[in-house]
N, C-alpha and C positions, 0 to 999 in steps of 0.2 A: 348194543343199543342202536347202531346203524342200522344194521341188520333189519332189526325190530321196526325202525322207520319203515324202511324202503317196503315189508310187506305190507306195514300197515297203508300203503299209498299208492297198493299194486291189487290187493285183494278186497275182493268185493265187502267183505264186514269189518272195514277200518277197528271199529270198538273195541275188537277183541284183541287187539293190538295196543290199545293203550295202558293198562295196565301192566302189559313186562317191558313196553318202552322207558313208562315210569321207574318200574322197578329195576330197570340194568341202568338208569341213570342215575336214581340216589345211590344203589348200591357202589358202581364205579366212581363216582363222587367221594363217597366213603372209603374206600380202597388208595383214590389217590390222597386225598388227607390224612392218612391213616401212613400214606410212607413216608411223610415229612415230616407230621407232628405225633405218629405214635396210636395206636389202636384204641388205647383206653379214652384220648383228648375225642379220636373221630366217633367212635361210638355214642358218645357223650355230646357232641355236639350234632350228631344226627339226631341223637333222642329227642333234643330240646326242642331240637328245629320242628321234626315230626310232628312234636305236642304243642308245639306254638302254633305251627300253622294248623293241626286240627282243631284248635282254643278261637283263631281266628274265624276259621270256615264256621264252626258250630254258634258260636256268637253271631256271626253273621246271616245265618239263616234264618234265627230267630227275632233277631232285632233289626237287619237291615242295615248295621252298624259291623266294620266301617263301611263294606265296602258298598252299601246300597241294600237294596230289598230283591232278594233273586231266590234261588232254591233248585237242591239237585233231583231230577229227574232218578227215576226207578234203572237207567240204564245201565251203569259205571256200577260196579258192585266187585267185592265187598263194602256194605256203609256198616261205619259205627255212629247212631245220631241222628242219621239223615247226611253223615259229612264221606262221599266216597275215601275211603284208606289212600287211594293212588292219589288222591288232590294234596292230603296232608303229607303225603312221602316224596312230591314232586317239590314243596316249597323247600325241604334239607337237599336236593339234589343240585336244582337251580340255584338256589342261596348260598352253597358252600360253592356251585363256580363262579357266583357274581361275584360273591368275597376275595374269592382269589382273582378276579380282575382287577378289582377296587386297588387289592392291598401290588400287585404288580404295577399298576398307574403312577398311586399317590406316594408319594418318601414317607421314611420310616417319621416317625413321631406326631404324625397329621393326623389323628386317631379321627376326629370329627367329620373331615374330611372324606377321611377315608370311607366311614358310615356314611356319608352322603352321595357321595361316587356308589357306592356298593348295591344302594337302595334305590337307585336309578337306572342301575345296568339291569335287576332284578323287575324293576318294573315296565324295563324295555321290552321283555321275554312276555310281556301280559299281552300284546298289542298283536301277537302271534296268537297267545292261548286262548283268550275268551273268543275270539271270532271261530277259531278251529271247533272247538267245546260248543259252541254253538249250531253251528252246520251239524255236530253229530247226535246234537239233542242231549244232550248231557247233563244240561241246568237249563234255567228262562231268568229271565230279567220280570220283576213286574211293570216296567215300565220299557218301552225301547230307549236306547240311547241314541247318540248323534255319530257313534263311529262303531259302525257294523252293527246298529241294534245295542253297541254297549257302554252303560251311560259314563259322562265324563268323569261322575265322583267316584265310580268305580278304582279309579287309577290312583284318585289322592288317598283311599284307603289300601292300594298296594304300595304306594311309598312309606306310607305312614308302619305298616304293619314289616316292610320289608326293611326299614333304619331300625327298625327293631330288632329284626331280626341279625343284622348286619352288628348290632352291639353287642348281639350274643356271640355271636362268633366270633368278636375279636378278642371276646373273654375268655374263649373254651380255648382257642386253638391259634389266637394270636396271629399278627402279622408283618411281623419282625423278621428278616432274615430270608430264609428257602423259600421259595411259596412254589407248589404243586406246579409243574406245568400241565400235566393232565387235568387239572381242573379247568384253567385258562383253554387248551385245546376243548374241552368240552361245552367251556359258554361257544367259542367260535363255531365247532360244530354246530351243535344247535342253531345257532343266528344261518347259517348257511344250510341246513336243511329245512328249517321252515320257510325260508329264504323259495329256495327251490320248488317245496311245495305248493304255494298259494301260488306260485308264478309259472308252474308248467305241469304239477300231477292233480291235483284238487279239482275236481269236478263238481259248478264250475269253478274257473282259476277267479283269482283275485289279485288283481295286479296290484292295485293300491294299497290291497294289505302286506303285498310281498313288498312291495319300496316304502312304506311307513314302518315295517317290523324291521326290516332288511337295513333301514337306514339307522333307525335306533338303536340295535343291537350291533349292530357295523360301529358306531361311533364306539363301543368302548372294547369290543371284540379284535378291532383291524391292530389299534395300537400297545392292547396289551399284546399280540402274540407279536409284534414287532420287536416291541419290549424284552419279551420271554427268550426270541433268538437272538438277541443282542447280547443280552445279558448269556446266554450259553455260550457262542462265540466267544464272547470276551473271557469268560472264564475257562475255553480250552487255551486259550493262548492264542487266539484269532486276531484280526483287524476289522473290525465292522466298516464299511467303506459308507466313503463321505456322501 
């Protein structure tokens, strides 16, 4: 999936690049849920994720609900609907790593919590997406917004649809106990290659997007993987130092 970044941020037809960036991140996602809770739990909860988020995207072309009044351009393909495949396969890749920060964060039993936490980390990752989706012509707003062209309600309709989704997944695959560290390394990734891009490959750069994504997605990125080696440490038989 790195891979897949760096060319896409190197090569003159970025596009063509976003569809197997998407796709080696749900899939890796899936992979790593899949070694703690079990092939048949992750399958299952990629499915749902997959058809939640294309439930949302298609709903939302048509009605403007939740996320605002916008629509995908002829670029990004394959569409079913009008709803590019890779939009709907990106909300189960990023979703199952927001989840597994959420559930690395908050103590076991906090279930509410933890769907609040999860649906926040998930809508931190938007603050990178739609400005990026945008510069490549991918969708239009029918209206410009106030941050990069993209409007403010846009966001309350990715929290809204992302505690959704975040309920789902605590249903399918739980979070109690093991949680993935390759999912937790994967929100960080992410937060830290978008991070990079807006702030020194994007032509042109955008700094204010790189320290507004960079700082949102940092907030819940820095301490789960803090968390993540602590907790490995501590279960080799380590001393985490004070």
């Amino acid at each position: 999936m790195v891979a897949a970044q760096v060319a896409s941020g190197v090569r003159p037809d970025p596009v063509r690049w976003t569809g197997p960036v998407v796709g080696l991140l749900t899939a890796g996602a899936g992979c790593f849920a899949a070694s703690r809770q079990g092939a048949g739990r992750a399958v299952r909860a990629v499915g749902v994720a997959v058809s939640l988020g294309f439930a949302a995207e298609w709903v939302g072309v048509r009605a403007g609900v939740p996320f605002g009044r916008y629509s995908y351009t002829k670029v990004l393909r394959p569409q079913v609907g009008g709803v590019p495949v890779a939009v709907a396969a990106a909300w189960a890749g990023m979703g199952l790593a927001s989840h597994a920060v959420a559930a690395t964060l908050v103590p076991e039993g906090r279930r509410w919590t933890r769907v609040a936490v999860g649906a926040l980390a998930l809508t931190a990752w938007d603050l990178f997406l739609d400005p990026q989706m945008l510069r490549l012509g991918l969708w239009r707003w029918a209206r410009s917004g106030v941050y990069r062209g993209v409007p403010v309600g846009n966001f309350a309709g990715w929290l809204g649809v992302s505690a959704l989704l975040m309920g789902v997944f605590d249903s399918l695959v739980g979070a109690e106990g093991d949680v993935s560290e390759g999912l937790v390394a994967t929100y960080a990734v992410m937060a830290a290659m978008e991070t990079l891009a807006f702030a020194a490959v994007f032509e042109p750069r955008d700094p204010f997007v790189a320290v507004a994504g960079g700082t949102a997605m940092g907030a819940f990125a820095v301490p789960a993987a803090v968390l993540t080696a602590r907790r490995r440490m501590v279960g080799r038989g380590g001393r985490w130092p004070r």
